[in-house]
N, C-alpha and C positions, 0 to 999 in steps of 0.2 A: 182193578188196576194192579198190576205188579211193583210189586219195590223194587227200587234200585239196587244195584250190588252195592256194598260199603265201598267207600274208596279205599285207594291202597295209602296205606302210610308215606306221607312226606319222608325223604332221605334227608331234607333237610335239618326236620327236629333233630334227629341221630346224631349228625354232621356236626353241631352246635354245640351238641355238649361237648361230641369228643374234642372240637375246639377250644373249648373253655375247661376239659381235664387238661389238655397239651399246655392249656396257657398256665393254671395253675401248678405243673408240675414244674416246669419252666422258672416260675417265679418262685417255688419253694426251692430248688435247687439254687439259684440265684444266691437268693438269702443265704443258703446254707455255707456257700462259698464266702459271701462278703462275711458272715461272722466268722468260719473259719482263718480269716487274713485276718481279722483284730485283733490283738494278743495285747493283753494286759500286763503281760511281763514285760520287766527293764530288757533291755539289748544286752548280750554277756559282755564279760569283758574285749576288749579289741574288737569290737564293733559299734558302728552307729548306725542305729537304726536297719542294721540287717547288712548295714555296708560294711564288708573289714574293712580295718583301717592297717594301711601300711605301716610295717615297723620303722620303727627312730632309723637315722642315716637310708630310708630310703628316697634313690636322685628321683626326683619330679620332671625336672628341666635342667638339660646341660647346653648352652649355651657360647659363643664365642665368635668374634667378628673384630671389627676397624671401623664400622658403623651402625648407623641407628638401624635399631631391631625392633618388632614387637610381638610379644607374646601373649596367650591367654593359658592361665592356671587354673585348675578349680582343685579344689582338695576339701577332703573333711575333716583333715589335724590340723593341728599348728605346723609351720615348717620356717626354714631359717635361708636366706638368699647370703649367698657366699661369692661375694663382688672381688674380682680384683682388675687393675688396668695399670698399662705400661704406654706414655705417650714420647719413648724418649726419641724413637725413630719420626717425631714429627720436628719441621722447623721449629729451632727453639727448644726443642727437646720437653716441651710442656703443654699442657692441653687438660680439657672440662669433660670430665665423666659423667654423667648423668641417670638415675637411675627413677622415674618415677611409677607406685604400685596404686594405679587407680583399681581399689577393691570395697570390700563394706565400709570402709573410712579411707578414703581416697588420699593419700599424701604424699611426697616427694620422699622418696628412699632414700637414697644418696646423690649428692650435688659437691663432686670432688674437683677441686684446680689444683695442677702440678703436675709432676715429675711421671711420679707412680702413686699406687696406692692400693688397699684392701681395707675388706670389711667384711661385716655381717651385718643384715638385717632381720629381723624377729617379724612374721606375720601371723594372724590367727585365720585357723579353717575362711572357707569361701571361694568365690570367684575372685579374678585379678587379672586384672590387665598389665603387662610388664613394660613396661618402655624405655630402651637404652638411647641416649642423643647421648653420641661421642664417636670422633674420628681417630681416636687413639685404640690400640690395640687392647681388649677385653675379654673378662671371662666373667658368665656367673653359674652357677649352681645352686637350684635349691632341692633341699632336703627335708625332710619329716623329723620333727625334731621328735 
Protein backbone atom coordinates (compact mmCIF):
# COMPACT_ATOMS: atom_id res chain seq x y z
CA UNK A 1 0.00 0.00 0.00
CA UNK A 2 1.44 3.27 -0.69
CA UNK A 3 1.70 6.18 1.86
CA UNK A 4 0.09 9.15 1.57
CA UNK A 5 1.88 12.40 0.67
CA UNK A 6 2.50 14.50 4.09
CA UNK A 7 -0.12 17.32 3.96
CA UNK A 8 0.95 20.63 3.22
CA UNK A 9 1.27 22.98 6.31
CA UNK A 10 -1.73 24.89 7.51
CA UNK A 11 -1.30 28.91 6.46
CA UNK A 12 -3.20 29.25 9.39
CA UNK A 13 -0.71 28.27 12.26
CA UNK A 14 1.66 31.10 10.48
CA UNK A 15 -1.22 33.48 10.26
CA UNK A 16 -1.65 33.29 14.22
CA UNK A 17 1.36 33.98 15.33
CA UNK A 18 2.07 36.69 13.04
CA UNK A 19 -1.26 37.83 14.73
CA UNK A 20 -0.33 37.58 18.07
CA UNK A 21 3.49 39.22 17.13
CA UNK A 22 1.12 42.30 15.50
CA UNK A 23 -0.95 42.25 18.77
CA UNK A 24 1.95 42.16 21.03
CA UNK A 25 3.93 44.82 19.41
CA UNK A 26 0.85 46.95 19.41
CA UNK A 27 0.30 46.56 23.05
CA UNK A 28 4.03 47.11 23.89
CA UNK A 29 4.06 50.26 21.84
CA UNK A 30 0.80 51.37 23.64
CA UNK A 31 2.50 51.02 26.89
CA UNK A 32 5.48 52.75 25.80
CA UNK A 33 3.38 55.76 24.84
CA UNK A 34 1.07 55.84 28.07
CA UNK A 35 4.30 55.78 30.26
CA UNK A 36 5.92 58.31 28.18
CA UNK A 37 2.73 60.97 28.91
CA UNK A 38 3.24 60.23 32.82
CA UNK A 39 5.80 62.74 34.11
CA UNK A 40 6.43 62.71 37.53
CA UNK A 41 7.66 66.20 37.50
CA UNK A 42 5.79 69.44 38.93
CA UNK A 43 4.32 71.66 35.90
CA UNK A 44 7.12 74.77 35.68
CA UNK A 45 6.35 77.87 36.64
CA UNK A 46 3.33 79.52 34.50
CA UNK A 47 1.78 76.48 33.90
CA UNK A 48 -0.94 74.11 35.09
CA UNK A 49 -0.69 70.97 34.38
CA UNK A 50 0.86 71.50 30.74
CA UNK A 51 -1.82 74.44 30.33
CA UNK A 52 -0.16 78.06 30.30
CA UNK A 53 -1.62 80.10 32.25
CA UNK A 54 -2.22 83.65 30.96
CA UNK A 55 -0.36 86.57 32.45
CA UNK A 56 -1.90 89.04 35.29
CA UNK A 57 -4.20 91.89 33.36
CA UNK A 58 -5.06 89.42 30.66
CA UNK A 59 -9.25 90.38 29.42
CA UNK A 60 -11.05 87.08 29.47
CA UNK A 61 -14.52 88.70 28.72
CA UNK A 62 -15.38 92.16 27.79
CA UNK A 63 -18.72 92.78 28.00
CA UNK A 64 -21.35 95.67 27.75
CA UNK A 65 -25.18 96.14 26.97
CA UNK A 66 -28.73 97.79 28.63
CA UNK A 67 -29.79 94.25 29.43
CA UNK A 68 -29.65 90.91 30.91
CA UNK A 69 -26.67 88.92 29.52
CA UNK A 70 -25.11 85.49 30.01
CA UNK A 71 -21.96 84.22 29.88
CA UNK A 72 -19.77 81.10 30.31
CA UNK A 73 -16.07 81.59 31.69
CA UNK A 74 -13.67 78.89 32.24
CA UNK A 75 -10.22 79.68 33.32
CA UNK A 76 -7.33 78.20 35.23
CA UNK A 77 -6.20 81.49 37.39
CA UNK A 78 -7.77 83.50 39.50
CA UNK A 79 -9.34 86.49 37.74
CA UNK A 80 -11.02 89.81 39.03
CA UNK A 81 -14.64 91.02 37.25
CA UNK A 82 -14.57 94.72 36.93
CA UNK A 83 -18.42 95.81 36.94
CA UNK A 84 -19.45 99.23 36.35
CA UNK A 85 -23.22 100.66 35.42
CA UNK A 86 -24.82 103.89 34.64
CA UNK A 87 -28.96 103.93 35.04
CA UNK A 88 -29.25 107.59 34.79
CA UNK A 89 -30.84 107.61 31.31
CA UNK A 90 -33.60 105.45 32.83
CA UNK A 91 -36.99 106.95 34.34
CA UNK A 92 -35.99 108.10 37.52
CA UNK A 93 -32.67 108.15 36.75
CA UNK A 94 -32.17 104.97 39.05
CA UNK A 95 -32.25 101.22 38.67
CA UNK A 96 -30.88 97.40 40.06
CA UNK A 97 -27.65 95.99 38.66
CA UNK A 98 -27.13 92.72 39.07
CA UNK A 99 -24.45 90.46 38.69
CA UNK A 100 -24.69 86.79 39.68
CA UNK A 101 -21.24 83.99 39.23
CA UNK A 102 -22.90 80.50 39.36
CA UNK A 103 -19.30 78.67 39.58
CA UNK A 104 -17.45 76.03 41.98
CA UNK A 105 -19.34 78.19 44.95
CA UNK A 106 -22.22 79.62 43.26
CA UNK A 107 -22.99 83.18 44.80
CA UNK A 108 -24.56 86.52 43.91
CA UNK A 109 -21.51 88.98 42.71
CA UNK A 110 -23.04 92.19 42.80
CA UNK A 111 -26.66 93.20 43.62
CA UNK A 112 -26.28 97.30 43.11
CA UNK A 113 -29.58 100.00 43.56
CA UNK A 114 -29.02 103.57 42.44
CA UNK A 115 -27.84 106.02 40.36
CA UNK A 116 -24.32 104.47 39.12
CA UNK A 117 -21.86 102.45 40.35
CA UNK A 118 -18.59 100.08 40.20
CA UNK A 119 -16.76 97.53 41.48
CA UNK A 120 -14.66 94.43 41.55
CA UNK A 121 -15.25 91.05 42.17
CA UNK A 122 -12.39 88.52 43.12
CA UNK A 123 -13.04 84.79 41.73
CA UNK A 124 -10.89 81.62 41.89
CA UNK A 125 -9.84 79.30 38.57
CA UNK A 126 -13.00 77.21 37.27
CA UNK A 127 -15.95 77.25 35.27
CA UNK A 128 -18.66 80.12 35.60
CA UNK A 129 -21.64 80.95 34.53
CA UNK A 130 -22.02 85.08 34.52
CA UNK A 131 -25.36 86.49 34.70
CA UNK A 132 -26.10 90.35 34.31
CA UNK A 133 -30.24 91.30 35.24
CA UNK A 134 -30.18 95.01 34.56
CA UNK A 135 -31.93 97.51 32.23
CA UNK A 136 -29.52 100.18 32.88
CA UNK A 137 -26.55 100.71 31.02
CA UNK A 138 -23.34 98.33 31.84
CA UNK A 139 -19.89 97.14 31.52
CA UNK A 140 -17.90 94.22 32.92
CA UNK A 141 -14.46 93.02 32.25
CA UNK A 142 -12.68 90.20 33.61
CA UNK A 143 -9.28 89.90 33.94
CA UNK A 144 -6.29 87.26 35.20
CA UNK A 145 -5.32 88.67 38.25
Amino acid sequence: MPVPPPAPPKASSGCFVGAVAVIALLGFGLLATLLSVVDDEPAPPGTTGGAEVPPAGTVLLAESGSGPLTAVLTTGTAWDLHWSFDCGARPGGTGRFAVDLDGPVPRSGVDERGARGHGTERAAAGAFRIAVRSHCAWNLTAVTT
